[in-house]
C-alpha positions as YAML, in Angstrom:
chain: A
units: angstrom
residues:
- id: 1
  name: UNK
  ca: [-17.09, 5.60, 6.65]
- id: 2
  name: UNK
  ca: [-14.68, 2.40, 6.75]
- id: 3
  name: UNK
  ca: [-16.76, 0.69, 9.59]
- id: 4
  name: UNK
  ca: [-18.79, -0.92, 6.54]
- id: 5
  name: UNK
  ca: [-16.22, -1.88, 4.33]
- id: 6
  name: UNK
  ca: [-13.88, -5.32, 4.44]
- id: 7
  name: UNK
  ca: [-10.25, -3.94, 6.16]
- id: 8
  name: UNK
  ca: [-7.81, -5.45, 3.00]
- id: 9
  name: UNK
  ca: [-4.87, -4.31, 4.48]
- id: 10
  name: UNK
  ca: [-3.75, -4.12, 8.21]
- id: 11
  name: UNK
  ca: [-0.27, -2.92, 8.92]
- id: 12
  name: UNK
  ca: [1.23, -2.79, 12.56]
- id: 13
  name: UNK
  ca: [4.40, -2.04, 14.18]
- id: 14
  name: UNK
  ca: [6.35, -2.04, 10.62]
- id: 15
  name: UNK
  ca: [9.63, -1.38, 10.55]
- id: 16
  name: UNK
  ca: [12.36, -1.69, 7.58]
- id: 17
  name: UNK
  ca: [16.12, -1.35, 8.53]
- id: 18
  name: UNK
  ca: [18.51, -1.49, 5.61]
- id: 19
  name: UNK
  ca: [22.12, -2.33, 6.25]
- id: 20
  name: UNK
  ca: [24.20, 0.02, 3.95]
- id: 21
  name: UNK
  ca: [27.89, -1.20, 4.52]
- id: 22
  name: UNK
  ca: [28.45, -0.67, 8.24]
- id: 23
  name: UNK
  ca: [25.51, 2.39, 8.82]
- id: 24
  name: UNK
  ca: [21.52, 1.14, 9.05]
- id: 25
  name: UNK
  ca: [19.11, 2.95, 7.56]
- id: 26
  name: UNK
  ca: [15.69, 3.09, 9.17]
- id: 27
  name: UNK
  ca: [13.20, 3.35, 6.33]
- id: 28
  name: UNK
  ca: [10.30, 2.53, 8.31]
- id: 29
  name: UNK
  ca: [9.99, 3.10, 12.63]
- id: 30
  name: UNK
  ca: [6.60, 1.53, 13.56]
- id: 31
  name: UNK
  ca: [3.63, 2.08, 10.83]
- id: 32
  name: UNK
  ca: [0.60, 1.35, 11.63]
- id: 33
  name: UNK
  ca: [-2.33, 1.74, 8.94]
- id: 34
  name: UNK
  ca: [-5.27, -0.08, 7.42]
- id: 35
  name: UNK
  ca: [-6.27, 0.09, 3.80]
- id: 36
  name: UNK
  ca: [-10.31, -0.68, 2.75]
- id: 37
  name: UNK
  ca: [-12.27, -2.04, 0.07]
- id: 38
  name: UNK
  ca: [-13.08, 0.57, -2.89]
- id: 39
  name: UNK
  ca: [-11.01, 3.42, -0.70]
- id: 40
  name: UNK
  ca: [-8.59, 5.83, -2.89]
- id: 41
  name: UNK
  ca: [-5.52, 6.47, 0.16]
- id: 42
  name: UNK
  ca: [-3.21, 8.78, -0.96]
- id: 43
  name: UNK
  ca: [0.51, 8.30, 0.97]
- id: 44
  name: UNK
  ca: [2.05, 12.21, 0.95]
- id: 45
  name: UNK
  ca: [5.62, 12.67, 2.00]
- id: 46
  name: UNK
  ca: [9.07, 13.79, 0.91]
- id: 47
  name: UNK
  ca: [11.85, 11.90, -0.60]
- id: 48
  name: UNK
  ca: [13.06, 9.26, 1.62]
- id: 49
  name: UNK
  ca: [9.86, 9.22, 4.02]
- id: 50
  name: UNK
  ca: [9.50, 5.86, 3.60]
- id: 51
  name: UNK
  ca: [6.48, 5.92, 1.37]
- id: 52
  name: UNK
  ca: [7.74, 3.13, -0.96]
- id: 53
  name: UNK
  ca: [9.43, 0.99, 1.38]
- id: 54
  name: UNK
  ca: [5.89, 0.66, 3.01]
- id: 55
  name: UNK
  ca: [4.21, -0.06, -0.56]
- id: 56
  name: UNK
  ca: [6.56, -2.52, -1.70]
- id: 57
  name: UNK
  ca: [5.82, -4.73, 1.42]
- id: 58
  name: UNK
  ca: [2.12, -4.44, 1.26]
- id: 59
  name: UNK
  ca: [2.71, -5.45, -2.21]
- id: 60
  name: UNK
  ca: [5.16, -8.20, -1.26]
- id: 61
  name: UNK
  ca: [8.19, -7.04, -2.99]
- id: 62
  name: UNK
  ca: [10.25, -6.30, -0.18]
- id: 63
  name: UNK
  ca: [10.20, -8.15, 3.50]
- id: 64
  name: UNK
  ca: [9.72, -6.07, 6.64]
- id: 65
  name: UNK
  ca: [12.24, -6.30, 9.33]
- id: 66
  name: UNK
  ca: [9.90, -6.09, 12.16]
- id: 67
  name: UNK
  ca: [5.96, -6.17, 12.33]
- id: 68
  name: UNK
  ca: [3.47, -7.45, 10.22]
- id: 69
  name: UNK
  ca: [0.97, -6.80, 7.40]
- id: 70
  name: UNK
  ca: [-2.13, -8.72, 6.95]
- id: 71
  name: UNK
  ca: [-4.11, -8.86, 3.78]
- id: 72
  name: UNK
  ca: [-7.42, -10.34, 3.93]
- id: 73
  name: UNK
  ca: [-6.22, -12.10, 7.24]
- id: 74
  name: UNK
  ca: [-3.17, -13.54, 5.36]
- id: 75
  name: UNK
  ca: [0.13, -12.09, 6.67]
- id: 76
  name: UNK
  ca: [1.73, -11.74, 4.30]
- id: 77
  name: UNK
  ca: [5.24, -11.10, 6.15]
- id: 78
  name: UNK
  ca: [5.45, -14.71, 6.47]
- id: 79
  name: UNK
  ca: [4.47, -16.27, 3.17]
- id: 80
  name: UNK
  ca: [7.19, -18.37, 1.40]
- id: 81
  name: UNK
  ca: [8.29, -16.92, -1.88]
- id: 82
  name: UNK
  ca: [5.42, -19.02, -3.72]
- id: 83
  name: UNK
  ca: [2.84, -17.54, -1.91]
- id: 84
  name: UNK
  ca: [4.41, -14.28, -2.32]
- id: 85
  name: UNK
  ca: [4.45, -14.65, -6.13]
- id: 86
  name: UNK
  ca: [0.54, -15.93, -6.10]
- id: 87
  name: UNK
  ca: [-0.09, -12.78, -3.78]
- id: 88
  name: UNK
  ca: [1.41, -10.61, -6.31]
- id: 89
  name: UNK
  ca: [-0.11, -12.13, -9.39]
- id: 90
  name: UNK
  ca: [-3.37, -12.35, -8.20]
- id: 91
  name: UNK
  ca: [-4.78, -9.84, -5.58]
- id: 92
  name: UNK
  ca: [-2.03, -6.81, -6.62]
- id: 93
  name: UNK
  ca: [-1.97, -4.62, -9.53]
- id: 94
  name: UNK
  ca: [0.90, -2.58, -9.57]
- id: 95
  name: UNK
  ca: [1.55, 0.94, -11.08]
- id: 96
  name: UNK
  ca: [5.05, 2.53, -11.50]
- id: 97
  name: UNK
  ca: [6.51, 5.87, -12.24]
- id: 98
  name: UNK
  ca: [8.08, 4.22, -15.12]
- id: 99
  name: UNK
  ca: [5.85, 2.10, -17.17]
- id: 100
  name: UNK
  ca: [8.48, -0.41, -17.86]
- id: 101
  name: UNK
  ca: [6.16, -1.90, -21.52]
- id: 102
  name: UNK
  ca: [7.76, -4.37, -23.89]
- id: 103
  name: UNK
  ca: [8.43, -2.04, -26.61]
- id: 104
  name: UNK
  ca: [8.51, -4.70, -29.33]
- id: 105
  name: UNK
  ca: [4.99, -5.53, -28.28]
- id: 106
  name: UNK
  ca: [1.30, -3.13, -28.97]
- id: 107
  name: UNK
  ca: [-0.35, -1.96, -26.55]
- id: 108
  name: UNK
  ca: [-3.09, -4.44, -26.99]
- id: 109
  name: UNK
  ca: [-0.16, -7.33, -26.61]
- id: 110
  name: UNK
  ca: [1.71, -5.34, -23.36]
- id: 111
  name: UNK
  ca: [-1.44, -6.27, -21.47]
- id: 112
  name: UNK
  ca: [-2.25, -9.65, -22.55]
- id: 113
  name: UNK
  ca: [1.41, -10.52, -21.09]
- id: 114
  name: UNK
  ca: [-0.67, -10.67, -17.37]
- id: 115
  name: UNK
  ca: [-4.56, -11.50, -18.75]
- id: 116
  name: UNK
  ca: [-2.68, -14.85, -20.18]
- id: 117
  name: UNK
  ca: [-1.33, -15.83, -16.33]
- id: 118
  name: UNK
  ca: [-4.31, -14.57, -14.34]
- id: 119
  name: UNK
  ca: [-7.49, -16.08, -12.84]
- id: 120
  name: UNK
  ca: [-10.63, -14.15, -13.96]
- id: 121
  name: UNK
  ca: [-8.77, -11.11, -16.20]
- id: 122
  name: UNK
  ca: [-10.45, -7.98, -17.44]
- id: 123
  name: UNK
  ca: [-9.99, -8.50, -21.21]
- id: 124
  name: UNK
  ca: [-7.04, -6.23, -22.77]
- id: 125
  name: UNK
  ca: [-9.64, -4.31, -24.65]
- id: 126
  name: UNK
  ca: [-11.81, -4.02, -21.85]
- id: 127
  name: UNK
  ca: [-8.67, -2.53, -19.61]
- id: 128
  name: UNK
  ca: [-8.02, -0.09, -22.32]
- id: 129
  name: UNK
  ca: [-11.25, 1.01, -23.12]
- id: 130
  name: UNK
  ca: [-11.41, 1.83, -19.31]
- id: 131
  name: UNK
  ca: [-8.49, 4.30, -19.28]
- id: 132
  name: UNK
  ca: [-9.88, 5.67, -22.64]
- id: 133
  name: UNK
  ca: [-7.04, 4.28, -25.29]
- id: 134
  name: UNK
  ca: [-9.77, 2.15, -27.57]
- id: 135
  name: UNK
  ca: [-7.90, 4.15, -30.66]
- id: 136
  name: UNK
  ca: [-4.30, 2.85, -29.20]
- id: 137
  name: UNK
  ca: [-4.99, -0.82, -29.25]
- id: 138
  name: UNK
  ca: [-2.21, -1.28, -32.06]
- id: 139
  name: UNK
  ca: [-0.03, 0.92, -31.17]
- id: 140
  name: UNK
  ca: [3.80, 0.46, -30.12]
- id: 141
  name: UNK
  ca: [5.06, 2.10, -27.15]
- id: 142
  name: UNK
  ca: [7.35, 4.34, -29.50]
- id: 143
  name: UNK
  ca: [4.19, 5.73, -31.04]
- id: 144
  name: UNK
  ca: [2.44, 6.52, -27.95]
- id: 145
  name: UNK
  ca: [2.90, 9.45, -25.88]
- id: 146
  name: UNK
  ca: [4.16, 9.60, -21.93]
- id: 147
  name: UNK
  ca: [0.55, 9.86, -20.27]
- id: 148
  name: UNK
  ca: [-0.49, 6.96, -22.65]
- id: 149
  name: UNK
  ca: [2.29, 4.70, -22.01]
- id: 150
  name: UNK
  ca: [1.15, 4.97, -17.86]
- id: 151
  name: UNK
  ca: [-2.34, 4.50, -19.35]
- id: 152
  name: UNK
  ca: [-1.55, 1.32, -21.18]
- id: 153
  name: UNK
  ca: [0.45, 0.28, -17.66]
- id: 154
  name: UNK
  ca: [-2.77, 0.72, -15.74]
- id: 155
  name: UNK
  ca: [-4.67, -0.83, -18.21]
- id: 156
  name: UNK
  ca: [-1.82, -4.08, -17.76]
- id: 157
  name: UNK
  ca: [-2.47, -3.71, -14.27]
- id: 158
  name: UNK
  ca: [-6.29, -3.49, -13.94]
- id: 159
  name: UNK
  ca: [-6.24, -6.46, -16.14]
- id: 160
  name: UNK
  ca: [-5.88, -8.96, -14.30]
- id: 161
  name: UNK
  ca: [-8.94, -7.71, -12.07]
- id: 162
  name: UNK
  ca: [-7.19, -7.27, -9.02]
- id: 163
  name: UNK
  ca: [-8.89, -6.18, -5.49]
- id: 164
  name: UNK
  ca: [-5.92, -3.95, -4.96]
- id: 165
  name: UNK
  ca: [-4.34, -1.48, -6.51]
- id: 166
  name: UNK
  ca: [-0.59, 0.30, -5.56]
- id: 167
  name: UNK
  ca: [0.69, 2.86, -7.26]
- id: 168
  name: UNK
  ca: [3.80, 4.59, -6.87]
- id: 169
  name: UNK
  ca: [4.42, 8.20, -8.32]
- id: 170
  name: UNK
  ca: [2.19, 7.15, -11.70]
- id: 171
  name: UNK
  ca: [2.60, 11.05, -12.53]
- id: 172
  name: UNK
  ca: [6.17, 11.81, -11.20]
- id: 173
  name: UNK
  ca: [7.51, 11.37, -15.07]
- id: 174
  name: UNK
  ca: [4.33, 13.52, -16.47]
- id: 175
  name: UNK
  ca: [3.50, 17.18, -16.98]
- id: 176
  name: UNK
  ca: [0.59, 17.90, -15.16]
- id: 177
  name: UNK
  ca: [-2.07, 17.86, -17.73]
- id: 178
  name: UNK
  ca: [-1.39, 14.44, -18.82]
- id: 179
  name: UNK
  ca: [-0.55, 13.67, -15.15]
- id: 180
  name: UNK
  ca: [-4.53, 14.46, -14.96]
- id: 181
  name: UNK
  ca: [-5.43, 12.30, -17.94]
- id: 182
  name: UNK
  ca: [-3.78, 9.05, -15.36]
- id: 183
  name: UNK
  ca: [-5.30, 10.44, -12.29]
- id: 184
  name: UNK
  ca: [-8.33, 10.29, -14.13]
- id: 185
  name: UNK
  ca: [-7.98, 7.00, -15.13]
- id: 186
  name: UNK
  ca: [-7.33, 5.73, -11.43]
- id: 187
  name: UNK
  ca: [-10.53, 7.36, -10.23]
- id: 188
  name: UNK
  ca: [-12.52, 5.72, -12.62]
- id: 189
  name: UNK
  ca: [-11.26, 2.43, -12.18]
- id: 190
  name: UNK
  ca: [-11.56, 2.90, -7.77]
- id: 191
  name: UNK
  ca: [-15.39, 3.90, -9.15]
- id: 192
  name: UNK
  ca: [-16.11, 1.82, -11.21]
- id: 193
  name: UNK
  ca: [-14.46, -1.63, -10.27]
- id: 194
  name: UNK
  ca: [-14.20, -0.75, -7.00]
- id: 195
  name: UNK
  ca: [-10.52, -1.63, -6.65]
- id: 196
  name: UNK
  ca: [-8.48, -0.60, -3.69]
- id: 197
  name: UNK
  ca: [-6.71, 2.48, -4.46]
- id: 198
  name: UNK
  ca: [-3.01, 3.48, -2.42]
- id: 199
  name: UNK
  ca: [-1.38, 6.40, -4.78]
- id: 200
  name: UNK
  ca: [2.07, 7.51, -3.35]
- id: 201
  name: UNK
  ca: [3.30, 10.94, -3.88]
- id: 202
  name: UNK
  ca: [4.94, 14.01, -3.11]
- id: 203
  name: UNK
  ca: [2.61, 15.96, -4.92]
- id: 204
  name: UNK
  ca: [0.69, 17.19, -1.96]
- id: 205
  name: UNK
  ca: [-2.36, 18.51, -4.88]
- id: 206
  name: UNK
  ca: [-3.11, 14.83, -5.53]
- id: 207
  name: UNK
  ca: [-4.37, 14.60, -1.68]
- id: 208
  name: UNK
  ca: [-7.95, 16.19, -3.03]
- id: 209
  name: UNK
  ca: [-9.12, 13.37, -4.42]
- id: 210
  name: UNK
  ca: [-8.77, 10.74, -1.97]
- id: 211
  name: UNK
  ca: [-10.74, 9.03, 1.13]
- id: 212
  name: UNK
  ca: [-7.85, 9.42, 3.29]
- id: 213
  name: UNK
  ca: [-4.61, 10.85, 3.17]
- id: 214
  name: UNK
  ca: [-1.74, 9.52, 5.43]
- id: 215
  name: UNK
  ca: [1.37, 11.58, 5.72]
- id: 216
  name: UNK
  ca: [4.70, 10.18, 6.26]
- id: 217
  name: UNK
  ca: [7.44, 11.63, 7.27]
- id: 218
  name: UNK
  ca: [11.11, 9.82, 8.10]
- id: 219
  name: UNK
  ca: [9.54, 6.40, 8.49]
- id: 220
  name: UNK
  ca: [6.34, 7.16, 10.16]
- id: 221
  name: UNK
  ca: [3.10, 8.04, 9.99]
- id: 222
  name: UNK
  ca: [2.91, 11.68, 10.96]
- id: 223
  name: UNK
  ca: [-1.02, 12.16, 10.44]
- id: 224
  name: UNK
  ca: [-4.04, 10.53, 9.05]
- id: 225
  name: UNK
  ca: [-6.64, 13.09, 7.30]
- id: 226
  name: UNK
  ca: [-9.84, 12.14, 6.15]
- id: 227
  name: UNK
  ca: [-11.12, 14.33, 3.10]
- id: 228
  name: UNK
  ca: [-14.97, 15.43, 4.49]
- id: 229
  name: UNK
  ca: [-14.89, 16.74, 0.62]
- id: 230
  name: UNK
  ca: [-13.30, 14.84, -2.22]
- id: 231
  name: UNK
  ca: [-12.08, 16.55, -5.39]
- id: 232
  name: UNK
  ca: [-12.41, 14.85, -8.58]
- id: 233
  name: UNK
  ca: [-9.27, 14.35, -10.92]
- id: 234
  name: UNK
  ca: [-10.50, 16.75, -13.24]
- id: 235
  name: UNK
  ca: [-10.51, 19.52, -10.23]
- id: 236
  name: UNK
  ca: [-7.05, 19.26, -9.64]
- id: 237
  name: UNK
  ca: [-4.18, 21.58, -10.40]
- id: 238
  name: UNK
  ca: [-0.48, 21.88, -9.71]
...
């Protein structure tokens, strides 16, 4: 399936070790994975597995202690903090549990904060017309409800038309029906713009719907499953 497709993302030997007073922490012992163009991975693990330690470096927003990740043939382990920040405003979109909007600002506004600073953005109506919140344009955070606050922080994501997409726990906060609505949303933007796709989770229903699911469990990679049969979002339960 992936022989075709341009490898984005090639992790080896990654380790993180944080120093916690006088006791290390291992976060990550030796990952190795690759992440392709237009794949949906999911990352499925407990609490402390290690799943967001490994998504904040391929994101550049932590460093790695050991090993290397490569995106596009960049590694990205050694770029300065300049390149790190054009990495991260460029090529990343990033989608947290929390949505983290301006509340003084619409929704409209909230994503216009990245279309202003990026190279070739999706327009803020465009981005919200993809996760289905034309009506919401005006609205303020404070009028909009949990599911469509992650919405509108996909849609400020997406818009600045990035090749790569990382999301961590985008339902954790959400009820499951509206933790549909965003799943949803993510699907349609892997379909239809083709954007890299890494959801982390410990929500082990989410692992339907991707390419590939890789499980981690206390800073490795435990298994690699590739889904023969994908469920759509709108198959899901939990």
């Amino acid at each position: 399936m992936n022989q075709d497709r341009e490898n984005f993302f090639h992790v080896r030997d990654l380790t993180k070790v944080y120093q916690m007073g006088e006791v290390e922490v291992h976060a990550l012992r030796g990952i190795n994975m690759e992440l392709y163009a237009g794949e949906l991975v999911v990352l499925l693990g407990p609490s402390g597995s290690g799943k967001s330690t490994l998504l904040n470096i391929m994101g550049g927003l932590d460093t790695a202690t050991n090993g290397f990740v490569s995106y596009r043939g960049q590694d990205i382990t050694k770029a300065n903090e300049k390149e790190l920040t054009d990495y991260r405003r460029f090529h990343v979109g990033f989608v947290f549990q929390f949505y983290n909007l301006i509340s003084s600002l619409t929704a409209r506004e909230n994503v216009a904060v990245v279309t202003e600073i990026a190279r070739n953005p999706i327009s803020p109506e465009k981005a919200l017309d993809i996760v289905g919140l034309t009506d919401r344009l005006d609205h303020f955070p404070a009028q909009l409800s949990g599911g469509e606050q992650q919405r509108v922080a996909i849609a400020r994501a997406i818009s600045k038309n990035p090749s790569v997409l990382l999301c961590d726990e985008p339902t954790g906060a959400l009820d499951s029906q509206t933790g549909i609505v965003v799943l949803k949303a993510l699907e349609k933007i892997n379909h239809e713009l083709g954007t890299a796709t890494a959801i982390i989770t410990h929500n082990v229903d989410i692992a339907g719907m991707a390419d590939r699911v890789i499980h981690l469990s206390n800073g490795h990679i435990a298994s690699v499953e590739i889904n023969k049969v994908k469920k759509s979002a709108s198959e899901l339960q939990w």
